[in-house]
Backbone as a ProteinNet text record, in pm:
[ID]
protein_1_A
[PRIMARY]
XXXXXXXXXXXXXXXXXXXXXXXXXXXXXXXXXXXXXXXXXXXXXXXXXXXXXXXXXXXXXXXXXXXXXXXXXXXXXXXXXXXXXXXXXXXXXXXXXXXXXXXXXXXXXXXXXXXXXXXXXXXXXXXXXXXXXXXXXXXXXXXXXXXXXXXXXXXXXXXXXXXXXXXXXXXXXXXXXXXXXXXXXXXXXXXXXX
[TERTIARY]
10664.4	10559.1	10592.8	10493.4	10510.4	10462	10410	10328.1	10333.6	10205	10225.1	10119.4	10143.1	10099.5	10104.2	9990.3	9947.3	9886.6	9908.5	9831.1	9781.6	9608.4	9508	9559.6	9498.2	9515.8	9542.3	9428.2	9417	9624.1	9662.2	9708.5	9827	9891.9	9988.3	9958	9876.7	9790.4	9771	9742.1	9780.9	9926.9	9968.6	10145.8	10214.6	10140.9	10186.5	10177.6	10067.3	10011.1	10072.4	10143.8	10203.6	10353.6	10353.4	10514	10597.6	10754.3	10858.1	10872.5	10853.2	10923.5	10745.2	10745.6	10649.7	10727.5	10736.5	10819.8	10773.7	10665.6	10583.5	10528.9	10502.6	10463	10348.2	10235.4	10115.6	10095	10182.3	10138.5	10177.2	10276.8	10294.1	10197.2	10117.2	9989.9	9880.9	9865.8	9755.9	9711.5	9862.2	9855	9818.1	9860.9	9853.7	9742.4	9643.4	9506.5	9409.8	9395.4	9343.4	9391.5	9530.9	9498.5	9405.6	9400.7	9343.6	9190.1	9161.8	9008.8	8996.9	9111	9037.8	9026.5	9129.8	9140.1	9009.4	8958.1	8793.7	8736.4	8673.4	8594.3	8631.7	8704.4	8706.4	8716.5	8680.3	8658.7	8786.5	8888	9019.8	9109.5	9047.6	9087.1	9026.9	9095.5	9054.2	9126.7	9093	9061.2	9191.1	9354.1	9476	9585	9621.4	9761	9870.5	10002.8	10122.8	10203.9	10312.7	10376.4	10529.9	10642.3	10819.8	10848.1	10896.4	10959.1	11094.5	11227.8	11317.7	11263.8	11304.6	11308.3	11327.9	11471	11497.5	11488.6	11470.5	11442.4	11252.6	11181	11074.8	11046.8	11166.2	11135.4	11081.7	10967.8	10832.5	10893.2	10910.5	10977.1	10840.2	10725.7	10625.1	10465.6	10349.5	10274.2	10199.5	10168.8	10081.6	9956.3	9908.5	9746.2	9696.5	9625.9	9567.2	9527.2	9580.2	9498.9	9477.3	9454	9372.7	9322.2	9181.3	9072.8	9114.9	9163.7	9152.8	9235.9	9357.3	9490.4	9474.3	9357.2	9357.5	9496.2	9542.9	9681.3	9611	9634.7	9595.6	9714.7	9830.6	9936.7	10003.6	9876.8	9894.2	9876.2	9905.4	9830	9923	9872.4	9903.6	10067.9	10096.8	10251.4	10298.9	10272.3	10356.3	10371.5	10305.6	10290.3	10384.9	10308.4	10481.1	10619.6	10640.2	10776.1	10849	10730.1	10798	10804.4	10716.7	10771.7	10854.4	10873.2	10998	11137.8	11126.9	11258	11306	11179.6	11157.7	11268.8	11180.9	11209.2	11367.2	11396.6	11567.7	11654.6	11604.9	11702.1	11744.6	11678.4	11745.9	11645.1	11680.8	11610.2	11600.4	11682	11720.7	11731.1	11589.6	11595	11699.8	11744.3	11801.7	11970.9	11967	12116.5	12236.9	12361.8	12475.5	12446.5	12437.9	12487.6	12355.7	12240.8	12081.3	12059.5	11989.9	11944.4	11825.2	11803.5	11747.7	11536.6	11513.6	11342.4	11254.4	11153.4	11017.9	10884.2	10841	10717.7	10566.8	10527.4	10408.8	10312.4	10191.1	10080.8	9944.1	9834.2	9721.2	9656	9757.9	9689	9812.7	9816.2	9930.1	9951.6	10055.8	10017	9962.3	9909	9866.3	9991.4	9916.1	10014.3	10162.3	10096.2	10163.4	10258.4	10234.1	10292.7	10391	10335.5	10433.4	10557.1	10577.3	10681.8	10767.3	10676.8	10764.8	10811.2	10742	10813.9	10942.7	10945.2	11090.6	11205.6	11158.8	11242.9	11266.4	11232.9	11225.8	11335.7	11404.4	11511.8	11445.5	11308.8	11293.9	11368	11341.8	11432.3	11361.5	11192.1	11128.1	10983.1	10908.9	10727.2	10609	10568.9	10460	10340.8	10244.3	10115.9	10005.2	9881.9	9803	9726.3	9765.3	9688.6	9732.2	9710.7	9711.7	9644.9	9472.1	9412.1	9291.8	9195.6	9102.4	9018.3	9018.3	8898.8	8913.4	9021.1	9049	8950.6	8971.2	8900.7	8697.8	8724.9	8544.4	8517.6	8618.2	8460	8506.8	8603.2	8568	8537.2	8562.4	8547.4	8658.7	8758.8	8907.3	8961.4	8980.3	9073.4	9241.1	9297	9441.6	9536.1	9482.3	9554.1	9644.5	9671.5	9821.5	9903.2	9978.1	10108.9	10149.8	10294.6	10410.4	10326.1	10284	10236.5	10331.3	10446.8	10525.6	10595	10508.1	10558.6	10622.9	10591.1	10656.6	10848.7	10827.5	10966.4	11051.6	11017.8	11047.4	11108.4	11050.4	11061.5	11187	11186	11285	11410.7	11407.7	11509.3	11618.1	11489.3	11589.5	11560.5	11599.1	11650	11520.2	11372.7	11261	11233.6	11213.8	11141.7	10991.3	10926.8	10751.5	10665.4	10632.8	10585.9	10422.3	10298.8	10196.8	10090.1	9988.4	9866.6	9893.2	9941.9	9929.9	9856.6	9705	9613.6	9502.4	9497.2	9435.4	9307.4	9216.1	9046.2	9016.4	9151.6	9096.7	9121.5	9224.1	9199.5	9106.7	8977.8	8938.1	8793.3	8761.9	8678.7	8721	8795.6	8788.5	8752.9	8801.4	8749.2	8581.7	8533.4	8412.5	8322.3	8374.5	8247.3	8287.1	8437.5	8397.7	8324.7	8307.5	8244.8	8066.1	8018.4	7982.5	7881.6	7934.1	7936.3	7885.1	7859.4	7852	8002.6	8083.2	8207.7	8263	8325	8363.2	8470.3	8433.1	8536.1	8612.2	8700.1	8783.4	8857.1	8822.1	8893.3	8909.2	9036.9	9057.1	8911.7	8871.2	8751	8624.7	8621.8	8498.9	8535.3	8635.9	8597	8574	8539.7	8504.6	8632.2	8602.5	8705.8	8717.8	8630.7	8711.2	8642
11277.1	11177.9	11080.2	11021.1	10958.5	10842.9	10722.8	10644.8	10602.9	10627.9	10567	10494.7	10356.4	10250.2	10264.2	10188.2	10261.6	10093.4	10066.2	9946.8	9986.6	9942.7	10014.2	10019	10152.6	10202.3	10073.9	9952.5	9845	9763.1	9742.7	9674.4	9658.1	9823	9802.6	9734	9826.3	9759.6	9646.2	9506.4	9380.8	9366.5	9387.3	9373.8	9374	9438.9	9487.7	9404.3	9317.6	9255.4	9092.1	9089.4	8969.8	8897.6	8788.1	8803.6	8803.6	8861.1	8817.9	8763.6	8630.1	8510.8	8415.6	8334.4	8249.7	8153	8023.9	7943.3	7810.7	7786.3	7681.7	7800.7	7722.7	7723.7	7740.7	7645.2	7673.2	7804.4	7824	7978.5	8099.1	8103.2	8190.1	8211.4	8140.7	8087	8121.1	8105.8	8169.1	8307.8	8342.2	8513.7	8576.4	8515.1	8570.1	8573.6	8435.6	8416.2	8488.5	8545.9	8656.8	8789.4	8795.2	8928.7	8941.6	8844.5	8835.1	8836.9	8793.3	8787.5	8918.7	9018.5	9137.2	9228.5	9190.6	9298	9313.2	9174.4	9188.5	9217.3	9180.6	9198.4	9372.2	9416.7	9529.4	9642.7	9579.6	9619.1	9731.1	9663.2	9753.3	9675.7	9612.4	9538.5	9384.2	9339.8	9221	9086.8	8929.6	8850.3	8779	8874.4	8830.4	8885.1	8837.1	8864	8758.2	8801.3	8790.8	8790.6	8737.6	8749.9	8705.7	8794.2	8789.9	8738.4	8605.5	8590.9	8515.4	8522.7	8462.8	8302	8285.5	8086.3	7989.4	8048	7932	7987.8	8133.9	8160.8	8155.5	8199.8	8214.6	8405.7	8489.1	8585.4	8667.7	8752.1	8833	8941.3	8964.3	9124.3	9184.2	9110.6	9182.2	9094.8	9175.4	9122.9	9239.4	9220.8	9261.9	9258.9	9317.2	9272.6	9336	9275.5	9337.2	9476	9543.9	9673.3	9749.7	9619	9696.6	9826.4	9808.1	9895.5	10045.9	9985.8	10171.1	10223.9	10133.4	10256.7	10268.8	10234.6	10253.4	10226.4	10088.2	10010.5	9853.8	9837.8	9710.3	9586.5	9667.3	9556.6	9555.8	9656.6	9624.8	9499.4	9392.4	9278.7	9224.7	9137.2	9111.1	9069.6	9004.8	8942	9068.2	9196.9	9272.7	9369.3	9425.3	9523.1	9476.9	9323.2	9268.3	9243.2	9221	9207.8	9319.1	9470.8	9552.4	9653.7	9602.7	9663	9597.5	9454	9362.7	9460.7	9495.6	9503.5	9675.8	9730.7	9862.2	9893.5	9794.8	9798.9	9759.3	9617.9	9592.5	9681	9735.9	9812.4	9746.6	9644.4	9578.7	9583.8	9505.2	9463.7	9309.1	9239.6	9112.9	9054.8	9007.5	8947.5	8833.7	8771.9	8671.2	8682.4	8852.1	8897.8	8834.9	8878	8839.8	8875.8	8806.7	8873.8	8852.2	8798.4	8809	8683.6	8660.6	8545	8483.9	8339	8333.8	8360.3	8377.3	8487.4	8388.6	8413.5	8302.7	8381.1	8361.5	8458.2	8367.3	8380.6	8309.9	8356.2	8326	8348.1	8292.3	8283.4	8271.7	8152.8	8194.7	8068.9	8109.8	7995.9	8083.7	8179.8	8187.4	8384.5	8356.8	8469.6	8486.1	8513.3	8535.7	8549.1	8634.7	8739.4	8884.1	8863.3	8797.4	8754.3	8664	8578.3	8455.2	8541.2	8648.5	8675.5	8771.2	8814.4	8894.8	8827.1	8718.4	8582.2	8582.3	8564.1	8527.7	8640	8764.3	8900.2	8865	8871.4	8926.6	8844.1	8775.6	8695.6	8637.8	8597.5	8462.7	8368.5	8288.2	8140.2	8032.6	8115.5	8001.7	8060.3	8003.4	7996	7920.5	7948.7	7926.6	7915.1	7830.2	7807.5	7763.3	7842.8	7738.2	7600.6	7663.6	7584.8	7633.6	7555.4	7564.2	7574.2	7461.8	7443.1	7545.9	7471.5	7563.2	7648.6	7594	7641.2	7815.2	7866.5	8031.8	8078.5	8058.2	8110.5	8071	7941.3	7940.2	7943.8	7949.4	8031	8167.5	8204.8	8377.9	8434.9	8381.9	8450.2	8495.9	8505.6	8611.7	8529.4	8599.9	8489.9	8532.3	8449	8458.6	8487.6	8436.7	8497.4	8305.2	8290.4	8195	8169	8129.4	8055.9	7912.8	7937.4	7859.2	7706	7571.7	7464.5	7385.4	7435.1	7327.7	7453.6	7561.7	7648.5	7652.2	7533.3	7503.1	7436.3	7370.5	7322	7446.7	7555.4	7662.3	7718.8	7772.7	7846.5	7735.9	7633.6	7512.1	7539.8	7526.7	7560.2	7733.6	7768.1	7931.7	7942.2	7823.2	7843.1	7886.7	7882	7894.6	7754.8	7716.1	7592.9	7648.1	7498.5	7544.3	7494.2	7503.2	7404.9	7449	7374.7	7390.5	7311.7	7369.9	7311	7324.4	7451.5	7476.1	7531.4	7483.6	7530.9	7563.9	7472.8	7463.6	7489.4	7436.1	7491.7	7609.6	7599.7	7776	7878.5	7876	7959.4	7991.5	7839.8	7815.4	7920.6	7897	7976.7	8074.7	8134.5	8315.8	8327.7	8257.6	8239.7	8208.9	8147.9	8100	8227.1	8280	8355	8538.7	8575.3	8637.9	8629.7	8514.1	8444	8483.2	8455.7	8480.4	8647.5	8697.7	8849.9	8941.7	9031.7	9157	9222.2	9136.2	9222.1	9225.9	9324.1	9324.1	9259.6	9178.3	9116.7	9209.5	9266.3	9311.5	9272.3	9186.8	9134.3	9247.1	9275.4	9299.5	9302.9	9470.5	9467.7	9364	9356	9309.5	9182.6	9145.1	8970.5	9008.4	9061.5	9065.5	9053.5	8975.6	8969.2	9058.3	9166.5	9264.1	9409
9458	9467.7	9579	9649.1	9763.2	9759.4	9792.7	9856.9	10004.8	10125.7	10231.3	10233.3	10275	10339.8	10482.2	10576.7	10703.4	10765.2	10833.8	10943.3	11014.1	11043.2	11128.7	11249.8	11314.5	11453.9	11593	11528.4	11633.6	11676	11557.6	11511.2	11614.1	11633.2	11747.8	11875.9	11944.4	12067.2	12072.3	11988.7	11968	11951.7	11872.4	11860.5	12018.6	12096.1	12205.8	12308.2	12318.8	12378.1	12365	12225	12230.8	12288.5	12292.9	12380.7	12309.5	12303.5	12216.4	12169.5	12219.4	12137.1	12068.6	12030.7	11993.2	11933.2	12001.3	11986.3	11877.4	11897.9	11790.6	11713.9	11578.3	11427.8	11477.8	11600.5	11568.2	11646.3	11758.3	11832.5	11721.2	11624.6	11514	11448.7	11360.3	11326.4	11342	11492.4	11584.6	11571.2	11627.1	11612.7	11458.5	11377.8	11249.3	11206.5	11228.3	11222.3	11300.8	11394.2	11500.3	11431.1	11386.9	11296	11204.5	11105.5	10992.5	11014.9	11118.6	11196.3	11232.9	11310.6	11393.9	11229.2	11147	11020.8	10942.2	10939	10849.2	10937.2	11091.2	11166.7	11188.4	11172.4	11210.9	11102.8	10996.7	10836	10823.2	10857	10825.1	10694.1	10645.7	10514	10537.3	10443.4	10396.2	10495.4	10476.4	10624	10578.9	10559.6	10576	10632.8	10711.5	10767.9	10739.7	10792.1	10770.4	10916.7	10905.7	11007.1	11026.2	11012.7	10999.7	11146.7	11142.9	11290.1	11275.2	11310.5	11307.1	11297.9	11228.1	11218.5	11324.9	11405.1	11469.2	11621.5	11642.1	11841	11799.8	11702.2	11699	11727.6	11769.6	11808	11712.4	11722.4	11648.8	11620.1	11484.7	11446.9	11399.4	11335	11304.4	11262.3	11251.1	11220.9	11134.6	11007.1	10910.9	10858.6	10777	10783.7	10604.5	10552.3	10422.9	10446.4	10335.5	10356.9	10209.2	10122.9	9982.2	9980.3	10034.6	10017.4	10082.6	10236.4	10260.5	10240	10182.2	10083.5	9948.5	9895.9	9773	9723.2	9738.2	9718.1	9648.2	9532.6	9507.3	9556.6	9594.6	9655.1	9745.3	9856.3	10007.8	10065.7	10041	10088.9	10208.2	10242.7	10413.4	10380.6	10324.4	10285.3	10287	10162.3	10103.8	10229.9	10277.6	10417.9	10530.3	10560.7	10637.4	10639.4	10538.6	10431.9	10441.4	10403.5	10359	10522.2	10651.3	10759.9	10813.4	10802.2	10874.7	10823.1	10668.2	10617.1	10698.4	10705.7	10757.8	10926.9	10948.6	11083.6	11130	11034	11067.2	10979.4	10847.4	10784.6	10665.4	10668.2	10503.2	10391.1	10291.9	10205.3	10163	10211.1	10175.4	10348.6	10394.1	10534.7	10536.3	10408.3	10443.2	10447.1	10410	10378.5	10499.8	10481	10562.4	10656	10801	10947	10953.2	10934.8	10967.5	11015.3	11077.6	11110	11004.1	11006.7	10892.4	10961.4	10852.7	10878.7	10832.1	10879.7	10817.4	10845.5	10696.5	10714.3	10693.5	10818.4	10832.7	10755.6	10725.9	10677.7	10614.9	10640.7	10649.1	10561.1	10480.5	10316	10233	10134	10014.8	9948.9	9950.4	9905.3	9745.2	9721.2	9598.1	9477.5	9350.5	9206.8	9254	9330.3	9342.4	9450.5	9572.3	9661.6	9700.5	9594	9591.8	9525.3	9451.3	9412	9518.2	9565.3	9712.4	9815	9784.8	9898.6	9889.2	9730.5	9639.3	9666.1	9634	9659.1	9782.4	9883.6	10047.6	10123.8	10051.1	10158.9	10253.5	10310	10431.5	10337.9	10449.6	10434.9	10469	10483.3	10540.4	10510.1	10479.2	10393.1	10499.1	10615.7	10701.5	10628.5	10591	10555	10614.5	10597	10664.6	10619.6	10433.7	10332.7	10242.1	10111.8	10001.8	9851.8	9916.1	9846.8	9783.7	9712.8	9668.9	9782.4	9911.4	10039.1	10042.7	10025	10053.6	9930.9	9783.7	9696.1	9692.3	9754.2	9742.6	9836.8	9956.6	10096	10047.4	10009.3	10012.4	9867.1	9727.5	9649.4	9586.9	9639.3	9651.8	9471.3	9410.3	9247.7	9298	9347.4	9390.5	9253	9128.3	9042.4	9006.4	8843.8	8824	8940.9	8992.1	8986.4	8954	8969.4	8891.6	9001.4	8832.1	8895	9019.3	8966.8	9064.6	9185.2	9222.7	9277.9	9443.9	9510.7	9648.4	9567	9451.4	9475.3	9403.1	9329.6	9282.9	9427.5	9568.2	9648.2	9663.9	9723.1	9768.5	9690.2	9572	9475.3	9498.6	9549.6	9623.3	9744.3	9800.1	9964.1	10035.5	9975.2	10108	10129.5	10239.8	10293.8	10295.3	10252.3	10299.7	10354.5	10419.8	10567	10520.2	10528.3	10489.1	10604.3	10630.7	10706.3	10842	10904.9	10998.6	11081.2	11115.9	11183.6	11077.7	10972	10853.9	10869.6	10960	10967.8	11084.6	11160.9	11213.9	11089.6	11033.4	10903	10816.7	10827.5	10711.2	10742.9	10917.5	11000	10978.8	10945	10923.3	10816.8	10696.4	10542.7	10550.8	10602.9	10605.5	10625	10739.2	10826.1	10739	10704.4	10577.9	10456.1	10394.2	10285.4	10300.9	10466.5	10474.3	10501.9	10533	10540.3	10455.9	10465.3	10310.5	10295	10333.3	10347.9	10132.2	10056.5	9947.6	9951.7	9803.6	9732.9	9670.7	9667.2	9583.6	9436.2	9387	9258.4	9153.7	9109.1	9008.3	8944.2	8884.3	8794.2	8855.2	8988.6	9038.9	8977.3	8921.7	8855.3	8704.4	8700.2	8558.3	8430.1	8360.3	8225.3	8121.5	8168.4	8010.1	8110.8
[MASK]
++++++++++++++++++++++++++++++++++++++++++++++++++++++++++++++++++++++++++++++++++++++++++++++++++++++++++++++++++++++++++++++++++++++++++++++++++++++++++++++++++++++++++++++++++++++++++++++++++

């Protein structure tokens, strides 16, 4: 038995296009947010990306993107896909392991129920946000699911820092203009409670 997970065709060809290093939080940001824009606009999943870049050169090991729907993966999501090609790509499992430099994984809005716990697994050492609040679930619909109320000092407590509101209403414009769209919500059972 197998599972493969797959990032649309576009995805390299951007990757490619970007420079090594990205030295500010908001150019990290940027890029991650233009994924998350080409990923819905280009109905290759849903309007989130991710993004693993060393902490302190800024240098880009990867950028990720939701891909629910066309892997028939309910926990392809933009965090888990990046996480799990950052670790791919250097060979570990623990980014924050011995001899690594420490990792920071950008991304779009807070991760969701599911995510926030792969945050936790994944060894960064560092939590990029663009937001936090309610705006991701009511321009798009999306139910992120519980988490832990006091869940930024939880990450703090195991060595993630979390830096929040970075480029907060260009984010909110990709949320919006999906919201707007016929693009599918995906929730668990359409939303529905039983």
């Amino acid at each position: 038995m197998q599972v493969t997970l797959t990032m649309p065709d576009w995805a390299s060809a951007e990757m490619a296009q970007l420079p090594t290093h990205l030295p500010t939080l908001e150019e990290r940001m940027a890029a991650v947010i233009r994924f998350s824009q080409l990923n819905f606009e280009r109905n290759t999943g849903g309007p989130f990306a991710a993004g693993v870049f060393e902490r302190d050169t800024g240098k880009l090991v990867v950028i990720g993107v939701n891909r629910v729907m066309p892997t028939t993966c309910s926990s392809a999501h933009a965090e888990v896909m990046t996480l799990s090609l950052a670790q791919q790509k250097l060979g570990v499992y623990d980014l924050g392991g011995p001899g690594m430099p420490a990792h920071q994984l950008v991304v779009n809005w807070r991760p969701c129920a599911m995510c926030y716990g792969a945050v936790h697994w994944s060894g960064i050492r560092s939590l990029v946000i663009a937001g936090s609040g309610p705006e991701l679930e009511e321009l798009t619909g999306f139910d992120e699911g519980p988490i832990h109320p006091d869940w930024k000092a939880e990450l703090n407590k195991r060595g993630v820092e979390v830096i929040e509101n970075v480029l907060h209403d260009e984010a909110c414009r990709v949320f919006r203009a999906f919201g707007d769209s016929d693009a599918v919500v995906y929730n668990g059972r359409q939303g529905a409670s039983t």
